[in-house]
LORO-568486 format. One record per residue (C-alpha): residue number from 1; x negated, y, z. Coordinates in nm, 4 decimals. Layout:
REM residues N
NUM / X / Y / Z
...
END
This chain:
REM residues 275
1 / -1.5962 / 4.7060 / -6.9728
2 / -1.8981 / 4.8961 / -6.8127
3 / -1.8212 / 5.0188 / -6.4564
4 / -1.8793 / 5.3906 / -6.6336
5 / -1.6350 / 5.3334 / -6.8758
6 / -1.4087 / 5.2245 / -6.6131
7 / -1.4221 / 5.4709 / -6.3995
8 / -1.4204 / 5.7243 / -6.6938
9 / -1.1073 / 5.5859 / -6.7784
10 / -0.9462 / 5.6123 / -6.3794
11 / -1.1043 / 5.9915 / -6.4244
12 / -0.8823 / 6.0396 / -6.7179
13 / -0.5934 / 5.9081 / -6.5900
14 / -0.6342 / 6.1019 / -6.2964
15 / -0.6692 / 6.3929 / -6.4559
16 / -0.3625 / 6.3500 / -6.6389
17 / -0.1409 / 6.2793 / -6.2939
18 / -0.1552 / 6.6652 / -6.2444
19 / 0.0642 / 6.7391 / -6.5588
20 / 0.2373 / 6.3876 / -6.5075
21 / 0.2103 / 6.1780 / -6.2625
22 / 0.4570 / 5.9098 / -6.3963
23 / 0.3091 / 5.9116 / -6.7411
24 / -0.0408 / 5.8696 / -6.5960
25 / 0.0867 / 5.5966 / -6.3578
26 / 0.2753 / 5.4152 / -6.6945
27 / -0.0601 / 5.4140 / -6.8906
28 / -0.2053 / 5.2837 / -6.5595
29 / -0.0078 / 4.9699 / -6.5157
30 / 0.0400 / 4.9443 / -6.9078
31 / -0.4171 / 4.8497 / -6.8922
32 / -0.3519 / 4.6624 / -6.5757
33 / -0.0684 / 4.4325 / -6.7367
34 / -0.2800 / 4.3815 / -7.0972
35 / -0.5239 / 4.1125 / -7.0888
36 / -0.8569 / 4.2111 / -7.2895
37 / -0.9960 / 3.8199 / -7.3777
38 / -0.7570 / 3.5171 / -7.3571
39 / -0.6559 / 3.4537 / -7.7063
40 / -0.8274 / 3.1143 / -7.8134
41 / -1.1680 / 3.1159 / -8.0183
42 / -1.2699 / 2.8671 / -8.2499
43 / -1.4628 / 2.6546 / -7.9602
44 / -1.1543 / 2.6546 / -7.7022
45 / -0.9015 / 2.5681 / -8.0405
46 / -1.1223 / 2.2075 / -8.0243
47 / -1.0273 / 2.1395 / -7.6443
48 / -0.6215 / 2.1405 / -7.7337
49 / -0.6434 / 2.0036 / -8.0442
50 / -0.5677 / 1.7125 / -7.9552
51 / -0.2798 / 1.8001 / -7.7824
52 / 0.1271 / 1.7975 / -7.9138
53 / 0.1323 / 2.1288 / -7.9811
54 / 0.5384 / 2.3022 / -7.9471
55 / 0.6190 / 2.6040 / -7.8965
56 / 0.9544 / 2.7051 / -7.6025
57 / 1.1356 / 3.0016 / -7.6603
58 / 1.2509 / 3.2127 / -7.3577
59 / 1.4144 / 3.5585 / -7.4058
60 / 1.1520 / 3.7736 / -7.6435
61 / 0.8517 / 3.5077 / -7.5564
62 / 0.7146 / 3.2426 / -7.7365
63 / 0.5164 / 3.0269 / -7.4933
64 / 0.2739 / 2.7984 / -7.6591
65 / 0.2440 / 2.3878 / -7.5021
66 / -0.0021 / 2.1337 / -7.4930
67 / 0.0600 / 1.7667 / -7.4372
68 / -0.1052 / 1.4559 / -7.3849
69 / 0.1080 / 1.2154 / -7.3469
70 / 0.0939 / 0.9593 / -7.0814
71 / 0.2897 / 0.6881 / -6.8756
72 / 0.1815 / 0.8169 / -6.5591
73 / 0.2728 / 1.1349 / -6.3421
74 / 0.3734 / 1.4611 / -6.5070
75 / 0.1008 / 1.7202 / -6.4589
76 / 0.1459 / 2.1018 / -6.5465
77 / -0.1248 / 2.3238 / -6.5619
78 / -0.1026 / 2.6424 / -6.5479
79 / -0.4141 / 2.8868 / -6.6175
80 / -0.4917 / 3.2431 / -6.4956
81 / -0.5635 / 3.6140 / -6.5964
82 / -0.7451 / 3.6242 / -6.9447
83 / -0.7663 / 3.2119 / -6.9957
84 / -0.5765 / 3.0206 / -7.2133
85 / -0.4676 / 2.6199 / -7.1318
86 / -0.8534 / 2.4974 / -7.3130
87 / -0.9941 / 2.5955 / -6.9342
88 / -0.8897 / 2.2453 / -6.8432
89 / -1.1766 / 2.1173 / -7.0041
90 / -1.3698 / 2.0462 / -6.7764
91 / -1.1020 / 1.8133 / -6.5875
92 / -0.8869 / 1.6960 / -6.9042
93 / -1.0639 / 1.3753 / -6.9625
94 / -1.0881 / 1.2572 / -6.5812
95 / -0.6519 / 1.3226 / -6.5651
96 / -0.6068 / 1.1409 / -6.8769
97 / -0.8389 / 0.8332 / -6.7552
98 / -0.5718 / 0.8309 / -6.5098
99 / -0.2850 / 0.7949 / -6.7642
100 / -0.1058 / 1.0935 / -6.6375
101 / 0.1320 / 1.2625 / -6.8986
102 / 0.0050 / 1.6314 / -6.8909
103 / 0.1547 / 1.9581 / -7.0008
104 / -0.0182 / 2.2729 / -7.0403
105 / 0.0877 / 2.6156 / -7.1200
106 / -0.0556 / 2.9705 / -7.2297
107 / 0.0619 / 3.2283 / -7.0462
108 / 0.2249 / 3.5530 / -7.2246
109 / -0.0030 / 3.7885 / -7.4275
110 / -0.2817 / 3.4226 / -7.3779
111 / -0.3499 / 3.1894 / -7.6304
112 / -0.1105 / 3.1322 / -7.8938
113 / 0.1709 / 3.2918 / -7.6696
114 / 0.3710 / 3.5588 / -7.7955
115 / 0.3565 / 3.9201 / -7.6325
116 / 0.0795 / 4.1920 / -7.5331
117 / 0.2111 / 4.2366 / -7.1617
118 / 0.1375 / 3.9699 / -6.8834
119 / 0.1890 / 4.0036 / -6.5075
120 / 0.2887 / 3.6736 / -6.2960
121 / 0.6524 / 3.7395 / -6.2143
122 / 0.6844 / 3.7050 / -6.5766
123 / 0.4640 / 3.4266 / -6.5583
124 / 0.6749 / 3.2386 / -6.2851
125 / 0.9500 / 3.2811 / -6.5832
126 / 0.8270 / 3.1141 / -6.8284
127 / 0.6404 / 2.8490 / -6.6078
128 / 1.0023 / 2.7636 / -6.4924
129 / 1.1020 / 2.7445 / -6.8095
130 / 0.8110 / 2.4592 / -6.9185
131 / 0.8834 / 2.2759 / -6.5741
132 / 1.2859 / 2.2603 / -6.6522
133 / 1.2123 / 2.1198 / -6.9689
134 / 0.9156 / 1.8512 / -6.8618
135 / 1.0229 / 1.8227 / -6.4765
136 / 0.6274 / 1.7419 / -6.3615
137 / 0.6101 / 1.5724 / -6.0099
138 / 0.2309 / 1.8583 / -6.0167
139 / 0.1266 / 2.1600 / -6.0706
140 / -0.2039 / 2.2524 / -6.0900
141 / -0.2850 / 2.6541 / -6.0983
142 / -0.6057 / 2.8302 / -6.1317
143 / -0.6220 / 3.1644 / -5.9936
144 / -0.2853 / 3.4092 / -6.0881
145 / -0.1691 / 3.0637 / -6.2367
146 / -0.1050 / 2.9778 / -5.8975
147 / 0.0082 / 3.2623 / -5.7450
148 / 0.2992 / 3.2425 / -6.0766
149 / 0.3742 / 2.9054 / -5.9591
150 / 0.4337 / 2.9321 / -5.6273
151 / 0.6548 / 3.2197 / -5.7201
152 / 0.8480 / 2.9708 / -5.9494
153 / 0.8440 / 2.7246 / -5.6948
154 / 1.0052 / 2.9837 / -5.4224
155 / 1.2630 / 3.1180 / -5.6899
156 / 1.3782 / 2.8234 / -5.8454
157 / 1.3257 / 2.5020 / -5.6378
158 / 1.2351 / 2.1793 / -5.8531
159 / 1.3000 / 1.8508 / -5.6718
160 / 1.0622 / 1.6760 / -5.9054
161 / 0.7251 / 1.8696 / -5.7917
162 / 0.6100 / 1.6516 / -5.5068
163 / 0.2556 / 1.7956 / -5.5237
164 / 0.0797 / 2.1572 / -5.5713
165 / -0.2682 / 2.2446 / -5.6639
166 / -0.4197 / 2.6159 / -5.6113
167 / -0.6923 / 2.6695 / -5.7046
168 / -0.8888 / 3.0401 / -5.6108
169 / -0.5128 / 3.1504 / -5.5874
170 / -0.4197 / 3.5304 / -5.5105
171 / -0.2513 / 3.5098 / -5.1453
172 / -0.0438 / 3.8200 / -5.2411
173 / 0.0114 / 4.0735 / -5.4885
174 / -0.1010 / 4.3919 / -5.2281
175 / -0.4937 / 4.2572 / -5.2743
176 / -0.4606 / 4.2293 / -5.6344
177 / -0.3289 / 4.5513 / -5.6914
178 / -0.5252 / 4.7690 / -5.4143
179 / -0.8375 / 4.6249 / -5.6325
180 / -0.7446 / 4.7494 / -5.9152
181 / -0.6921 / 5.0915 / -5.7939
182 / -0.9796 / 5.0723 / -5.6160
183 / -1.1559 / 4.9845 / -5.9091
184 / -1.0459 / 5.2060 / -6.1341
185 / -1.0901 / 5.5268 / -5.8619
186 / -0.7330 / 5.6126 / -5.8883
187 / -0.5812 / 5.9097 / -5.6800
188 / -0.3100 / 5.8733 / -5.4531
189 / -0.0782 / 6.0678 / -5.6984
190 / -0.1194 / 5.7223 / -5.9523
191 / -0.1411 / 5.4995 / -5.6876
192 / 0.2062 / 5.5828 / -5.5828
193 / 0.2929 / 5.6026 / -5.8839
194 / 0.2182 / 5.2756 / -5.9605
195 / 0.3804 / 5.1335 / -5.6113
196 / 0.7286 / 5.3256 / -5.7246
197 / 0.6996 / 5.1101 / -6.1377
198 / 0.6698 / 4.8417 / -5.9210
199 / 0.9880 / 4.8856 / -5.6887
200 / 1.1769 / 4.9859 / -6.0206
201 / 1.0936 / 4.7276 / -6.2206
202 / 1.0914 / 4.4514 / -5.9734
203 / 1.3742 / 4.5473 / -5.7145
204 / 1.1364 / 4.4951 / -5.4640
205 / 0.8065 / 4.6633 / -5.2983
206 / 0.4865 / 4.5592 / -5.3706
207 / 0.4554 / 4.3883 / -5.0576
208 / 0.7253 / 4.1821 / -5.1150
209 / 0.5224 / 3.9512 / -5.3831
210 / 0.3223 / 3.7701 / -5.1744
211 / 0.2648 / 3.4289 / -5.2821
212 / 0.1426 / 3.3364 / -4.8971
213 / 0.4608 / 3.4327 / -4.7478
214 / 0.6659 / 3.2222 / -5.0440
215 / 0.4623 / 2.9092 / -4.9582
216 / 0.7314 / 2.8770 / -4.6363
217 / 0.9974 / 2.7945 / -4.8487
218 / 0.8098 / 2.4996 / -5.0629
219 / 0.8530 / 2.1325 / -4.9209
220 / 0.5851 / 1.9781 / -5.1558
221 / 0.2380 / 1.9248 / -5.0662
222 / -0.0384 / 2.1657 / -5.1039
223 / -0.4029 / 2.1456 / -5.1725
224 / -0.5709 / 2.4713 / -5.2098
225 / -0.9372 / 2.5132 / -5.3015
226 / -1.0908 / 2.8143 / -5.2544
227 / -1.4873 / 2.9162 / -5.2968
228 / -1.6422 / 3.1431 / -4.9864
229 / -1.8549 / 3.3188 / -5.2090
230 / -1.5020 / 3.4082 / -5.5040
231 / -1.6213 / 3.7461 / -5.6224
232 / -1.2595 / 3.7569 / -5.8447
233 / -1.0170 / 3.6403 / -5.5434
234 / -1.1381 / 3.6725 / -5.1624
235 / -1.1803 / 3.3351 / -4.9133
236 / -0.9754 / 3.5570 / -4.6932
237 / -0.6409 / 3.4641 / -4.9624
238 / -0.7326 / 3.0765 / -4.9092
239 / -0.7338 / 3.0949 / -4.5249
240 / -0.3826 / 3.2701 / -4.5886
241 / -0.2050 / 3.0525 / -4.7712
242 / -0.3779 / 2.7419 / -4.5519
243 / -0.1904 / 2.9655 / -4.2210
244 / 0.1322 / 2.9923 / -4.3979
245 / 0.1886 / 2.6737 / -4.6156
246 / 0.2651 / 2.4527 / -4.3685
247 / 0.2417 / 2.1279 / -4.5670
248 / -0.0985 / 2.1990 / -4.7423
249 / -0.4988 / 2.1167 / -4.6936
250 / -0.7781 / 2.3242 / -4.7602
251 / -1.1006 / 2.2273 / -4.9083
252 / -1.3242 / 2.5031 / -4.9406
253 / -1.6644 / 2.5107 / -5.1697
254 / -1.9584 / 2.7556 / -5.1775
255 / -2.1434 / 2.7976 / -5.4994
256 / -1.8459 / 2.6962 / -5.7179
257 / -1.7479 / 3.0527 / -5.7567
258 / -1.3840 / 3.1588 / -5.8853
259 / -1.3770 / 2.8848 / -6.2154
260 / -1.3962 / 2.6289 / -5.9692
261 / -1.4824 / 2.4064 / -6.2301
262 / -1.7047 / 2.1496 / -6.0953
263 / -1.6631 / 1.7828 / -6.1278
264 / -1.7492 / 1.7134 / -5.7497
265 / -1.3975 / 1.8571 / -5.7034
266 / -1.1685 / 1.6027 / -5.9398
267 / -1.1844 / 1.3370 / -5.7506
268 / -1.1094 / 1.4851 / -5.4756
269 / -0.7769 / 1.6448 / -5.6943
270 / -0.6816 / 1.2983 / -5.8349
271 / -0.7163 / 1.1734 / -5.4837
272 / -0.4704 / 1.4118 / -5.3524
273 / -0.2175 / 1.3272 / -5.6709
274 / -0.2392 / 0.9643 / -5.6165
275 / -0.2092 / 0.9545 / -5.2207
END
């Protein structure tokens, strides 16, 4: 969307606060929490179709798989806001050459997955529902894909993931959200507003989800890979997480942007898999 019809939208909503401040703030999280892009086109369909294709069930969500099967490690790959599991492309063939047995998902309301809502506590759901099932030793996240994981990784502890991957991961929830406001031009009655869904949906304050903070409770490995120049997620969340995750590395780019989807970085990815 234009930034006029985006802020013509915010204008709306705040408009609407006066006469309802909970209905505007329920419309507000409602376009935050449904993904525009994601669902595969005919180009991206190509990339998994190679794959085992199954499909896991988990309370009203269908999550669609990918595999490619393999004698080595178990990696799970878990994609961000608007992708689908085909944004592995660039990287699939160099982590097959190395015989690992991968696993990919599509997040909710992505890809072939079921549902119009997505926001990465439900995420962290259904990724712990893929990584009970196919117990991976790695998990590789790209942007809110990480954030999800580590949040499954602090909620429900798997012995089997030795290794984690982040990759232009969201530090915390607070920066995600306070940019969305921000960009929308949202008064304070609808930012509230949407603070208060949060706390009543969640049991817990916005604050709470930071993915930075949860990274103390993980014992296995980090590497997190963050671009100085990420227009999408600031450096600022890498140096966080590389402050708090006690266990973790940091390699940071400039000029890779927030993809991060360069093949000067693999190696360096395998590397860290492998050691």
């Amino acid at each position: 969307m234009s930034s006029f019809v985006i802020k013509s939208i915010g204008s709306a909503l705040n408009a609407t606060s006066f006469i309802s401040s909970k209905y505007a703030s329920k419309k507000a999280l409602n376009l935050f929490a449904s993904p525009r892009k994601g669902r595969y086109t005919e180009t991206q369909r190509k990339v998994v179709s190679s794959a085992l294709f199954e499909e896991v069930d988990f309370n009203d969500t269908t999550i669609a798989t990918y595999r490619w099967n393999g004698k080595g490690k178990t990696i799970l790959l878990t994609h961000g806001w608007e992708s689908n599991a085909s944004r592995w492309d660039y990287i699939l063939n160099d982590l097959r050459a190395q015989n690992y047995n991968i696993v990919a998902l599509d997040a909710p309301a992505h890809g072939r997955s079921s549902g119009k809502r997505f926001n990465a506590v439900l995420y962290s759901e259904c990724i712990n529902v893929i990584a009970q099932k196919f117990q991976p030793e790695v998990i590789i996240g790209h942007s809110v894909g990480g954030m999800a994981s580590v949040f499954f990784m602090h909620n429900y502890p798997l012995d089997t993931v030795k290794k984690m991957v982040l990759l232009g991961a969201p530090a915390h929830f607070t920066g995600v959200f306070s940019r969305y406001k921000a960009l929308m031009g949202y008064n304070k009655r609808i930012s509230n507003g949407l603070d208060n869904i949060v706390l009543e949906r969640f049991g817990q304050p916005v604050d709470y989800f930071s993915a930075a903070n949860f990274t103390k409770s993980i014992k296995a490995a980090g590497l997190i890979i963050h671009d100085k120049n990420d227009k999408i997620i600031p450096y600022e969340d890498a140096l966080l997480f590389a402050n708090r995750y006690e266990n973790s590395e940091l390699i940071s780019t400039t000029g890779f942007g927030h993809g991060l989807k360069d093949a000067s970085l693999t190696p360096k990815i395998v590397e860290f898999i492998n050691g």
